[in-house]
C-alpha positions as protocol buffer text, in pm:
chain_id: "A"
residue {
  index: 1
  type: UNK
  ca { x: 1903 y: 1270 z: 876 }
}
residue {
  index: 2
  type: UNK
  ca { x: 1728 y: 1554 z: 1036 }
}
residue {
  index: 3
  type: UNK
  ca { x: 1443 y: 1761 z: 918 }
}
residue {
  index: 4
  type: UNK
  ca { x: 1563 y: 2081 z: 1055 }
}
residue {
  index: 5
  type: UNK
  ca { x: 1854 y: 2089 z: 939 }
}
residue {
  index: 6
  type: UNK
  ca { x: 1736 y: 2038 z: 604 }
}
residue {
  index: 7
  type: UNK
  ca { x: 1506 y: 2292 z: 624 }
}
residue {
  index: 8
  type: UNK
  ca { x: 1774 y: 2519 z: 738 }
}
residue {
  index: 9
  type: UNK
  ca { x: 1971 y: 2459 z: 468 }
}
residue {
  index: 10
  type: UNK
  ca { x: 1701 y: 2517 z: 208 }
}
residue {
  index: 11
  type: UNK
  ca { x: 1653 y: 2856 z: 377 }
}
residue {
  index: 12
  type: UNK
  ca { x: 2011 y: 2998 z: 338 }
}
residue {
  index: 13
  type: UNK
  ca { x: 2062 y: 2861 z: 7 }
}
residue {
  index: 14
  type: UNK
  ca { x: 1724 y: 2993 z: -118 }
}
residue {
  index: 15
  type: UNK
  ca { x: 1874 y: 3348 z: 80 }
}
residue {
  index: 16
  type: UNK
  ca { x: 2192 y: 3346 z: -51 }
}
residue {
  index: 17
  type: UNK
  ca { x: 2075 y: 3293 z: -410 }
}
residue {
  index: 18
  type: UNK
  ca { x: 1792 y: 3583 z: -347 }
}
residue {
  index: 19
  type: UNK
  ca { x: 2079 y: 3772 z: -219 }
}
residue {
  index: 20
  type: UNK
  ca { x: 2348 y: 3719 z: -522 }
}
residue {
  index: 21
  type: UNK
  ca { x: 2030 y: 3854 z: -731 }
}
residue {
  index: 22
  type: UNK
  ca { x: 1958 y: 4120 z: -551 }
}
residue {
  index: 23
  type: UNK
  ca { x: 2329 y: 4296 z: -515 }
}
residue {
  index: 24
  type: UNK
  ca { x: 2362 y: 4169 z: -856 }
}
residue {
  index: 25
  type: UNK
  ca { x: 2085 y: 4439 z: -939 }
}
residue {
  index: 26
  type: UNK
  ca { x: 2244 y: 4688 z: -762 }
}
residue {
  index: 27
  type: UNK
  ca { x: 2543 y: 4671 z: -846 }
}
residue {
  index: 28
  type: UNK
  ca { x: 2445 y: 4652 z: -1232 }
}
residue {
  index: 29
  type: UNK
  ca { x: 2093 y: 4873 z: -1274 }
}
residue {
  index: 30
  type: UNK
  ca { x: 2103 y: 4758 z: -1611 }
}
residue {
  index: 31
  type: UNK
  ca { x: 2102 y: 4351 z: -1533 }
}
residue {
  index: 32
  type: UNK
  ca { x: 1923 y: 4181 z: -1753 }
}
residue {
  index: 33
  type: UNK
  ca { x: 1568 y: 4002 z: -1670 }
}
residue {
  index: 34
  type: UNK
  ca { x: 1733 y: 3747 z: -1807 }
}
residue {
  index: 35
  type: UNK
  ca { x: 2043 y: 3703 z: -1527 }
}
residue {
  index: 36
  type: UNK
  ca { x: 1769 y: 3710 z: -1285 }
}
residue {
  index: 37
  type: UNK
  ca { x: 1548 y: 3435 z: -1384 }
}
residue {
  index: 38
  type: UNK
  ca { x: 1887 y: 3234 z: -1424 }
}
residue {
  index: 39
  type: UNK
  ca { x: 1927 y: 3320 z: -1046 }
}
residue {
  index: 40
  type: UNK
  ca { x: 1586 y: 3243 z: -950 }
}
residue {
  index: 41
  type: UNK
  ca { x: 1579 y: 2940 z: -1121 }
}
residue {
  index: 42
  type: UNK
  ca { x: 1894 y: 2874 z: -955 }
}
residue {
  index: 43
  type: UNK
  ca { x: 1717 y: 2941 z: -643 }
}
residue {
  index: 44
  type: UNK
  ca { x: 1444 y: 2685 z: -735 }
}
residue {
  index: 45
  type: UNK
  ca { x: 1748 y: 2439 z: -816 }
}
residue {
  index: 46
  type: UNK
  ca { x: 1863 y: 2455 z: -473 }
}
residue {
  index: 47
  type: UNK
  ca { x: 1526 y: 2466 z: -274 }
}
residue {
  index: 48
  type: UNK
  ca { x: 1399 y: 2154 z: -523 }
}
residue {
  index: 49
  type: UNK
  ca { x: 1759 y: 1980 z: -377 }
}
residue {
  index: 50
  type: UNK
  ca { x: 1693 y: 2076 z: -77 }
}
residue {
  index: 51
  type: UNK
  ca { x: 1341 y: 1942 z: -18 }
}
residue {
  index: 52
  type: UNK
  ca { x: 1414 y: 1581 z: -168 }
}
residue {
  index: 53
  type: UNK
  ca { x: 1654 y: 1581 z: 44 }
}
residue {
  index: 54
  type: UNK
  ca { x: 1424 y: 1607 z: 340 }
}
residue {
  index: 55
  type: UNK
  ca { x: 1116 y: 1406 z: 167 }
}
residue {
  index: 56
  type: UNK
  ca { x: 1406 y: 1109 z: 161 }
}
residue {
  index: 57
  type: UNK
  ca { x: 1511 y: 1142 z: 509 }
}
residue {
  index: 58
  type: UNK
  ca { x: 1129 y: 1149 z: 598 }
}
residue {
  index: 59
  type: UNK
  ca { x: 1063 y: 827 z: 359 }
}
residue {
  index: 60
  type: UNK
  ca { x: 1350 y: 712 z: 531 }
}
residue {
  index: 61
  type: UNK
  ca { x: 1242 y: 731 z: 893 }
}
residue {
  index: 62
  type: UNK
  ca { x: 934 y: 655 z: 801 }
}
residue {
  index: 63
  type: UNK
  ca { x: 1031 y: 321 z: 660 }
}
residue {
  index: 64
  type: UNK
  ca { x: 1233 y: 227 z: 954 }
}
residue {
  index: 65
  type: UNK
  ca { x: 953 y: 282 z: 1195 }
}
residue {
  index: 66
  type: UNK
  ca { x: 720 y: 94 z: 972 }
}
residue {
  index: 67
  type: UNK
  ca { x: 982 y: -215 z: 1002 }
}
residue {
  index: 68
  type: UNK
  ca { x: 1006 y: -190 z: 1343 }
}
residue {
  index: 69
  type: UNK
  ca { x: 637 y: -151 z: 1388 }
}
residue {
  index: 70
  type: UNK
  ca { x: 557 y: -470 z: 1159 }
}
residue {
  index: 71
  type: UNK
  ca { x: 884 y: -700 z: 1330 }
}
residue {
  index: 72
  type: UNK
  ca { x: 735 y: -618 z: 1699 }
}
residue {
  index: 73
  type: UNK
  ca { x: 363 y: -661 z: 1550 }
}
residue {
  index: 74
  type: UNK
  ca { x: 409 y: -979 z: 1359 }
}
residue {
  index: 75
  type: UNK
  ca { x: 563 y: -1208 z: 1613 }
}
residue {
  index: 76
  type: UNK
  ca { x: 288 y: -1398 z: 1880 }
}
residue {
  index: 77
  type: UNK
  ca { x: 194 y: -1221 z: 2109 }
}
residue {
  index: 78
  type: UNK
  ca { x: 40 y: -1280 z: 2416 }
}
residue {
  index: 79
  type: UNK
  ca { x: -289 y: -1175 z: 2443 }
}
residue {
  index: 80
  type: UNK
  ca { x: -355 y: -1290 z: 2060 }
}
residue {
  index: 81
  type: UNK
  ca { x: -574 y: -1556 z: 2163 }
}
residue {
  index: 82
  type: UNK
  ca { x: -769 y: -1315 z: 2364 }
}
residue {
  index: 83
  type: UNK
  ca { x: -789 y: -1029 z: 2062 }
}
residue {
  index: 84
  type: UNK
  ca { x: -878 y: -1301 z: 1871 }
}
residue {
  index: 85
  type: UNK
  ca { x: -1194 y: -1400 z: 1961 }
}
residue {
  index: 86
  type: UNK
  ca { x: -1252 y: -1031 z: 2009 }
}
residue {
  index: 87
  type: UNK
  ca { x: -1209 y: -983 z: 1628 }
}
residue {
  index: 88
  type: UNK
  ca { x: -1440 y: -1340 z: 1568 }
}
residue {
  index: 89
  type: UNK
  ca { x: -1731 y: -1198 z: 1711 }
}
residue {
  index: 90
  type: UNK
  ca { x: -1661 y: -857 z: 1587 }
}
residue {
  index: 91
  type: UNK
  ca { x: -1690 y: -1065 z: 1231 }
}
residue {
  index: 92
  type: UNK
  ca { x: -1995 y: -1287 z: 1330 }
}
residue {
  index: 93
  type: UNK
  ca { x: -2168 y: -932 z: 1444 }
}
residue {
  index: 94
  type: UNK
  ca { x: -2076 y: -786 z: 1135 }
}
residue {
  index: 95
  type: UNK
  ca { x: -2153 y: -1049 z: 894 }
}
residue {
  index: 96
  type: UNK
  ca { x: -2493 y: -1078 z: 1073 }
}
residue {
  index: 97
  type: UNK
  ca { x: -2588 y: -742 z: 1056 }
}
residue {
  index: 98
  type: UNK
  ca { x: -2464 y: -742 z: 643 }
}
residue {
  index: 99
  type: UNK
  ca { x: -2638 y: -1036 z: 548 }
}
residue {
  index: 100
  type: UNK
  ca { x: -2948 y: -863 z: 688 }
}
residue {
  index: 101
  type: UNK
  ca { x: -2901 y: -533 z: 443 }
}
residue {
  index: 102
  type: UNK
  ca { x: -2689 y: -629 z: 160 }
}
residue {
  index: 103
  type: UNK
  ca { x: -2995 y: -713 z: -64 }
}
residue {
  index: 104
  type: UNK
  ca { x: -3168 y: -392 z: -20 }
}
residue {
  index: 105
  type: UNK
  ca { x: -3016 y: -69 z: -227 }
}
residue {
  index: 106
  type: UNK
  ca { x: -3146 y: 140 z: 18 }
}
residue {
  index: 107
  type: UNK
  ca { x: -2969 y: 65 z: 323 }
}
residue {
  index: 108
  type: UNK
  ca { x: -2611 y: 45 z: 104 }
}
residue {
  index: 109
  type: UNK
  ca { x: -2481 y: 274 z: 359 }
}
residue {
  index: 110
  type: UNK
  ca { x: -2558 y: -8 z: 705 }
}
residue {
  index: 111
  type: UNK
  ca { x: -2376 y: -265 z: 446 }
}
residue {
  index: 112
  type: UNK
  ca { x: -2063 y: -72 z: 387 }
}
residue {
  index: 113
  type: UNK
  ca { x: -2073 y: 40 z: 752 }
}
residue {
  index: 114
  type: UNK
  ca { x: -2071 y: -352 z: 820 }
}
residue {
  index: 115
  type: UNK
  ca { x: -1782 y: -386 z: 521 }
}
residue {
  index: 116
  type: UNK
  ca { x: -1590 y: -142 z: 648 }
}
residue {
  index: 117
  type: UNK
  ca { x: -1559 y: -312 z: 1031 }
}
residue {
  index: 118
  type: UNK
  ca { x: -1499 y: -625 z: 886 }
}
residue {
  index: 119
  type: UNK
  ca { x: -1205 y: -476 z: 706 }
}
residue {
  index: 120
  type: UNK
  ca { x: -1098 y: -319 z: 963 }
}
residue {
  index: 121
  type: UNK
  ca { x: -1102 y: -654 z: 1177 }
}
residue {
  index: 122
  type: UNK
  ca { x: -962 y: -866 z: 927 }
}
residue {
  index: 123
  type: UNK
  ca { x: -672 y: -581 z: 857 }
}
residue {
  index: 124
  type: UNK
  ca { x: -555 y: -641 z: 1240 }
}
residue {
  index: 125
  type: UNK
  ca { x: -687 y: -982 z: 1304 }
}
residue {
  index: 126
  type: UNK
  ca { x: -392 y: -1090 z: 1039 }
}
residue {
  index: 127
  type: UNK
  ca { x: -154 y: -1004 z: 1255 }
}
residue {
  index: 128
  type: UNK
  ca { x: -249 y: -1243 z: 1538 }
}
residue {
  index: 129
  type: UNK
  ca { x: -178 y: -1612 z: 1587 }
}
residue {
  index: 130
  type: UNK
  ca { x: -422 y: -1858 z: 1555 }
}
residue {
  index: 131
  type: UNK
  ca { x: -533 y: -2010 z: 1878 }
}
residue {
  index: 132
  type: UNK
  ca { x: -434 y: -2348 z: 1688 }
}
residue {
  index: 133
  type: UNK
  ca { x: -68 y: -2270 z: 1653 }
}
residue {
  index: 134
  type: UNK
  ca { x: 38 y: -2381 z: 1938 }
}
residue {
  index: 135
  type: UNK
  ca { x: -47 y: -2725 z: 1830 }
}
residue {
  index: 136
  type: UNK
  ca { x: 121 y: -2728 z: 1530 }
}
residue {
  index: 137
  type: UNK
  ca { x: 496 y: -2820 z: 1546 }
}
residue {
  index: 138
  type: UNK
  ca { x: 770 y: -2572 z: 1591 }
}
residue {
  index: 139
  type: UNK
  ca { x: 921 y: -2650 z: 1259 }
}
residue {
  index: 140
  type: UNK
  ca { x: 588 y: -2569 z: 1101 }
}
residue {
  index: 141
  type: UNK
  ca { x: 429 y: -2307 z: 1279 }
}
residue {
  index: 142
  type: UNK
  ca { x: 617 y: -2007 z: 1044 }
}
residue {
  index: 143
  type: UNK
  ca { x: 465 y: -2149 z: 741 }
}
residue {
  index: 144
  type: UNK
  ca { x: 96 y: -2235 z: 938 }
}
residue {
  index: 145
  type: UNK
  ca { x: 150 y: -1863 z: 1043 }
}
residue {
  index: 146
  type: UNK
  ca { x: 212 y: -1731 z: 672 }
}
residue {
  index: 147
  type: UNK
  ca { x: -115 y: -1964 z: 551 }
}
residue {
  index: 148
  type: UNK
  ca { x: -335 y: -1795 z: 815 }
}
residue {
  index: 149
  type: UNK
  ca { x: -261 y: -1455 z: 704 }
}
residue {
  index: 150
  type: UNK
  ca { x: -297 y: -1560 z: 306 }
}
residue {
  index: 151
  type: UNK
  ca { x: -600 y: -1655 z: 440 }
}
residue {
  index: 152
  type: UNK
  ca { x: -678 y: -1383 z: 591 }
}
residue {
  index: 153
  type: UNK
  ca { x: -554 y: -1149 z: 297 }
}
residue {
  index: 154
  type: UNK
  ca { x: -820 y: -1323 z: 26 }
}
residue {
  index: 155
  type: UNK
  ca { x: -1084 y: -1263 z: 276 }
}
residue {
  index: 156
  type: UNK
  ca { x: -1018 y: -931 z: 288 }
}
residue {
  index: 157
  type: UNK
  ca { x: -1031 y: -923 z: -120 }
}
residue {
  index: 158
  type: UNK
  ca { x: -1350 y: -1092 z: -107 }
}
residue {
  index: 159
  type: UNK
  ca { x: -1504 y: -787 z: 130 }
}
residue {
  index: 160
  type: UNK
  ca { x: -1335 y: -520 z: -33 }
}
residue {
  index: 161
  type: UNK
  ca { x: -1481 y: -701 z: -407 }
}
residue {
  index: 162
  type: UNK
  ca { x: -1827 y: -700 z: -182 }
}
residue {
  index: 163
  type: UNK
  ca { x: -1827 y: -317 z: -122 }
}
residue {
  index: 164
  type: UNK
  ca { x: -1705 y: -230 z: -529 }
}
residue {
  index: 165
  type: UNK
  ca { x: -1999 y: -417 z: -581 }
}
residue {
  index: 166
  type: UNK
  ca { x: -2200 y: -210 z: -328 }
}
residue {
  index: 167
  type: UNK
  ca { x: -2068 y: 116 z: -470 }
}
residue {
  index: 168
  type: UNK
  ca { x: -2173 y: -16 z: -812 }
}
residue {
  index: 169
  type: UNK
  ca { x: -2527 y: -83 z: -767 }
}
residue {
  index: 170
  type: UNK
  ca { x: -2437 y: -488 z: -720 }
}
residue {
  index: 171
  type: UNK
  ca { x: -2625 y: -573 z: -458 }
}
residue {
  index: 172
  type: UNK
  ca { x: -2734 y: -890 z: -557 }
}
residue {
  index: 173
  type: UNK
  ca { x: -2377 y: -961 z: -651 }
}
residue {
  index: 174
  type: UNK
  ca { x: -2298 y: -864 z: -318 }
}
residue {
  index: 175
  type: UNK
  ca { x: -2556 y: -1047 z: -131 }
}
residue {
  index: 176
  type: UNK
  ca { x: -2434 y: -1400 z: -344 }
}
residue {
  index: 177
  type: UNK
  ca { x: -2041 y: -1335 z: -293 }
}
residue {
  index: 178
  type: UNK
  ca { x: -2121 y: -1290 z: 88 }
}
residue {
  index: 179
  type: UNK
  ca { x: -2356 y: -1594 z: 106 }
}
residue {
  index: 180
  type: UNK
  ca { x: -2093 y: -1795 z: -91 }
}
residue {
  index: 181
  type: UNK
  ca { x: -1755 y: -1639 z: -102 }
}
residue {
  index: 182
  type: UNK
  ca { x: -1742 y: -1517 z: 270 }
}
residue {
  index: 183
  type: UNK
  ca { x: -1947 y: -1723 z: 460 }
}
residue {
  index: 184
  type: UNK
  ca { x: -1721 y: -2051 z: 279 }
}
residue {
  index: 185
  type: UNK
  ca { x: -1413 y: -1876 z: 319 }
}
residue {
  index: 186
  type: UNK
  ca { x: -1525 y: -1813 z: 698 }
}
residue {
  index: 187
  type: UNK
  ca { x: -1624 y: -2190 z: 761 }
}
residue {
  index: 188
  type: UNK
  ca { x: -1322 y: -2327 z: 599 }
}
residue {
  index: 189
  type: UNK
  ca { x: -1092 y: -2105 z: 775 }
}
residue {
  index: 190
  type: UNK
  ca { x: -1241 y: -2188 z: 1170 }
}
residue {
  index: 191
  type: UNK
  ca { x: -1168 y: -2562 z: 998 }
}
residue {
  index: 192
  type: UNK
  ca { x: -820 y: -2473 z: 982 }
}
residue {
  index: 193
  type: UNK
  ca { x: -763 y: -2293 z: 1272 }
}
residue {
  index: 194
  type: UNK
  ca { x: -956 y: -2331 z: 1550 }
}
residue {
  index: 195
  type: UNK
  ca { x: -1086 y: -2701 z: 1454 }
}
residue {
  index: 196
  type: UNK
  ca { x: -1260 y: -2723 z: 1805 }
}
């Protein structure tokens, strides 16, 4: 469905029910306030109608592009392997530069810059295939695939728990889930997937 025409249509039927009020007034001086708010809210009817309507067909397109986006996205591609290690040192940068502020309340703002990046990272790095996939065999890789983005997912809880704590005023809570949580998580995972 089309915007446009949508909006088109909320226009004349907003006009024509403006316009039955209107020669409705003329016609009868004496119309009552009441007929007219009945028409108005008539009017509201139709331009309410109209404008789900177009929020659907927007939802809708939206949704497809989002599907098409994450079935093109989600599949291997090429240059993962590449982006990859791109994202790993992104992380070991990150994590560096965190561990070295976390503790102290009044450089919060260098630790969530740090947080936020290694969101960020994590967010697309889920996406990828693990440089050890193509080791694993066919009939397993889908389900090694779905474990490395789990994987992936709870770290990305564990950061986003590390910044609530950093907004709170946590930041030795924040300093021992990074020192424990993450950096296990992290070591664990590079077990599991790149084992070399």
């Amino acid at each position: 469905m089309q915007l446009a025409p949508l909006c088109q249509d909320l226009t004349w039927g907003v006009a024509a029910a403006l316009t039955s009020v209107h020669s409705h007034h003329i016609q009868s001086p004496m119309a009552s306030s009441r007929n007219i708010l009945i028409a108005l809210l008539a009017a509201a009817g139709i331009g309410l109608l109209f404008t789900a309507r177009a929020r659907a067909a927007q939802a809708a397109a939206a949704q497809s592009s989002a599907v098409s986006t994450s079935v093109a996205l989600s599949g291997p591609q090429p240059d993962d392997h590449e982006a990859l290690e791109k994202a790993m040192e992104g992380l070991k940068k990150n994590l560096k530069a965190l561990s070295m502020t976390v503790a102290d309340p009044a450089r919060n703002a260098d630790s969530l810059k740090s947080l936020h990046a290694m969101q960020e990272i994590v967010l697309a790095g889920k996406l990828l295939t693990p440089v050890h996939a193509s080791q694993v065999p066919e009939k397993d890789r889908a389900a090694f695939q779905t474990e490395y983005r789990r994987d992936m997912l709870k770290a990305l809880v564990e950061l986003a728990q590390a910044e609530m704590e950093l907004l709170e005023g946590k930041n030795e809570a924040a300093k021992k889930r990074i020192a424990e949580s993450i950096v296990t998580h992290r070591d664990a995972s590079h077990a599991k997937y790149d084992p070399e």
